[in-house]
N, C-alpha and C positions, 0 to 999 in steps of 0.2 A: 069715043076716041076723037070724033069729028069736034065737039065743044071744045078738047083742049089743046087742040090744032088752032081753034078761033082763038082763044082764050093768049095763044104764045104768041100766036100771029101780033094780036092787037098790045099785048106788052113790046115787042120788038118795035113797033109802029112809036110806042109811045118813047120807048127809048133811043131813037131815033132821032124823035122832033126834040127830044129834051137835053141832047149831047151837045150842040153847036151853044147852048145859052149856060151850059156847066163852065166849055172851056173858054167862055168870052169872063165869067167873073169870077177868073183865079185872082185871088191878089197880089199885088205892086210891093216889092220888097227893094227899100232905098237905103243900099247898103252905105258905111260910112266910108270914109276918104281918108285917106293919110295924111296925117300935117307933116311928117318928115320921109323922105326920101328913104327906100330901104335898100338895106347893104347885098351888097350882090355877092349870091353864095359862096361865089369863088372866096372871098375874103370872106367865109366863115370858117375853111377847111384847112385844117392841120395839116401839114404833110410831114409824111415820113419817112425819107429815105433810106433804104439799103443796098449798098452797092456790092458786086460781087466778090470783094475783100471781107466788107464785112462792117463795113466801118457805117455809121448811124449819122445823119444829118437830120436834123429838125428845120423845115420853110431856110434852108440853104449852110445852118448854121452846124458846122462839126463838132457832133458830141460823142462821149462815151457812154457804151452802153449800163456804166456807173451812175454818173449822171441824167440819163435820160427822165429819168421820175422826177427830177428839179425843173428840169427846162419843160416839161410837158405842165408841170404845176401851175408853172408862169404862162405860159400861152391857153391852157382850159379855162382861166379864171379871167382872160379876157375875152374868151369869145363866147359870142351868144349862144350859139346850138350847140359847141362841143360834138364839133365830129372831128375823127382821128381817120386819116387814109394814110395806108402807108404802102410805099411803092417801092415794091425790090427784084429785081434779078431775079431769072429761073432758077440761079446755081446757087440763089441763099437757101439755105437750107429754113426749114416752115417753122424750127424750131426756135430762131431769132423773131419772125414775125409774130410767132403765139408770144412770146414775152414781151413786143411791143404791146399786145392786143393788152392784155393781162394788166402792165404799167396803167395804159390808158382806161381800160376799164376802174381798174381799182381807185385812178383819181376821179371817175364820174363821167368819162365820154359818156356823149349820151348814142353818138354813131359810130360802128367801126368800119372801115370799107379797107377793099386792099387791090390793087393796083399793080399789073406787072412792068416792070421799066423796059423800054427798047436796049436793044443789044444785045 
Protein backbone atom coordinates (compact mmCIF):
# COMPACT_ATOMS: atom_id res chain seq x y z
CA UNK A 1 0.00 0.00 0.00
CA UNK A 2 2.95 2.35 1.18
CA UNK A 3 4.71 2.01 -2.69
CA UNK A 4 1.77 3.26 -4.30
CA UNK A 5 1.10 6.08 -2.01
CA UNK A 6 5.07 6.73 -3.21
CA UNK A 7 4.26 5.87 -6.53
CA UNK A 8 1.03 8.88 -6.72
CA UNK A 9 2.82 11.05 -4.57
CA UNK A 10 5.67 11.31 -7.19
CA UNK A 11 3.22 11.49 -10.38
CA UNK A 12 1.37 14.34 -8.60
CA UNK A 13 4.87 15.92 -8.07
CA UNK A 14 5.67 15.43 -11.52
CA UNK A 15 2.43 16.78 -12.75
CA UNK A 16 2.89 19.68 -10.92
CA UNK A 17 6.24 20.83 -12.29
CA UNK A 18 4.93 19.89 -15.80
CA UNK A 19 1.58 22.21 -15.88
CA UNK A 20 2.91 25.89 -15.69
CA UNK A 21 5.22 24.76 -19.21
CA UNK A 22 1.74 23.03 -20.88
CA UNK A 23 -0.01 26.34 -20.33
CA UNK A 24 2.89 28.94 -21.35
CA UNK A 25 2.97 26.90 -25.11
CA UNK A 26 -0.76 26.89 -26.07
CA UNK A 27 -0.68 28.48 -29.34
CA UNK A 28 -1.30 32.06 -30.86
CA UNK A 29 -4.53 32.05 -33.07
CA UNK A 30 -4.44 35.49 -35.36
CA UNK A 31 -7.75 35.78 -36.35
CA UNK A 32 -8.58 37.72 -39.49
CA UNK A 33 -10.07 41.45 -39.81
CA UNK A 34 -12.87 42.73 -41.64
CA UNK A 35 -12.28 44.76 -44.68
CA UNK A 36 -15.93 46.15 -44.46
CA UNK A 37 -17.73 47.44 -41.75
CA UNK A 38 -20.79 45.05 -40.61
CA UNK A 39 -24.44 45.88 -40.63
CA UNK A 40 -25.76 46.38 -37.24
CA UNK A 41 -28.43 43.90 -36.43
CA UNK A 42 -31.04 46.38 -35.96
CA UNK A 43 -31.10 46.79 -39.90
CA UNK A 44 -31.17 43.04 -40.35
CA UNK A 45 -34.66 42.55 -38.67
CA UNK A 46 -38.15 42.56 -40.18
CA UNK A 47 -40.66 43.94 -38.34
CA UNK A 48 -44.08 43.06 -38.07
CA UNK A 49 -46.67 44.85 -36.91
CA UNK A 50 -50.14 44.17 -35.40
CA UNK A 51 -52.08 46.40 -34.01
CA UNK A 52 -55.15 45.77 -31.85
CA UNK A 53 -57.64 46.33 -35.03
CA UNK A 54 -55.94 43.96 -36.73
CA UNK A 55 -54.53 45.70 -39.46
CA UNK A 56 -50.64 44.41 -40.53
CA UNK A 57 -47.88 46.98 -41.03
CA UNK A 58 -44.53 45.65 -42.47
CA UNK A 59 -40.98 48.29 -41.11
CA UNK A 60 -43.88 51.10 -40.96
CA UNK A 61 -45.60 50.32 -44.39
CA UNK A 62 -49.73 49.35 -44.17
CA UNK A 63 -50.46 46.23 -45.70
CA UNK A 64 -53.19 43.63 -46.12
CA UNK A 65 -53.11 40.65 -44.64
CA UNK A 66 -53.63 39.52 -48.73
CA UNK A 67 -50.65 41.03 -49.61
CA UNK A 68 -48.37 40.37 -46.83
CA UNK A 69 -46.56 37.13 -48.73
CA UNK A 70 -45.58 39.92 -51.63
CA UNK A 71 -44.14 42.53 -49.42
CA UNK A 72 -42.33 39.92 -47.09
CA UNK A 73 -40.91 38.29 -50.61
CA UNK A 74 -39.40 41.78 -51.24
CA UNK A 75 -37.86 42.59 -47.91
CA UNK A 76 -36.44 38.45 -47.18
CA UNK A 77 -34.57 38.63 -50.51
CA UNK A 78 -32.74 41.74 -49.30
CA UNK A 79 -31.83 40.99 -46.06
CA UNK A 80 -29.01 38.95 -44.99
CA UNK A 81 -30.10 36.69 -41.97
CA UNK A 82 -33.71 36.77 -42.77
CA UNK A 83 -35.18 37.24 -39.44
CA UNK A 84 -38.96 38.10 -39.16
CA UNK A 85 -40.14 39.75 -35.45
CA UNK A 86 -43.42 40.43 -35.34
CA UNK A 87 -44.91 42.79 -32.78
CA UNK A 88 -48.68 42.74 -31.78
CA UNK A 89 -50.94 43.57 -29.08
CA UNK A 90 -52.24 41.27 -26.25
CA UNK A 91 -55.80 41.48 -27.70
CA UNK A 92 -54.61 40.04 -31.36
CA UNK A 93 -55.72 37.08 -31.17
CA UNK A 94 -52.24 34.30 -31.87
CA UNK A 95 -54.03 33.12 -34.62
CA UNK A 96 -53.07 36.21 -36.98
CA UNK A 97 -49.46 35.95 -35.65
CA UNK A 98 -49.17 32.03 -36.44
CA UNK A 99 -50.17 33.11 -40.07
CA UNK A 100 -47.48 35.74 -40.18
CA UNK A 101 -45.05 32.93 -38.74
CA UNK A 102 -46.23 30.35 -41.49
CA UNK A 103 -46.03 33.36 -44.55
CA UNK A 104 -42.51 33.99 -43.27
CA UNK A 105 -41.46 30.56 -42.77
CA UNK A 106 -42.77 29.43 -46.10
CA UNK A 107 -40.65 32.28 -47.97
CA UNK A 108 -37.46 31.03 -45.87
CA UNK A 109 -37.05 33.21 -42.65
CA UNK A 110 -34.34 31.83 -41.30
CA UNK A 111 -35.52 33.51 -37.61
CA UNK A 112 -38.81 34.01 -36.12
CA UNK A 113 -39.18 36.13 -32.93
CA UNK A 114 -42.31 37.84 -31.57
CA UNK A 115 -42.56 40.73 -29.52
CA UNK A 116 -45.37 42.17 -27.55
CA UNK A 117 -46.33 45.98 -28.32
CA UNK A 118 -46.88 48.56 -25.28
CA UNK A 119 -50.46 49.56 -24.71
Amino acid sequence: MIPLIDVSLILLIIFMVMTPFLVQSQITVQLPKSSQGAQTQQDEIIRVQIDPQGAVTVEGKRVDMADLESELILRLSKAAKRTVLVQADKSVPIEKVIAVFDIAKKLGAGKLGIAVSKG
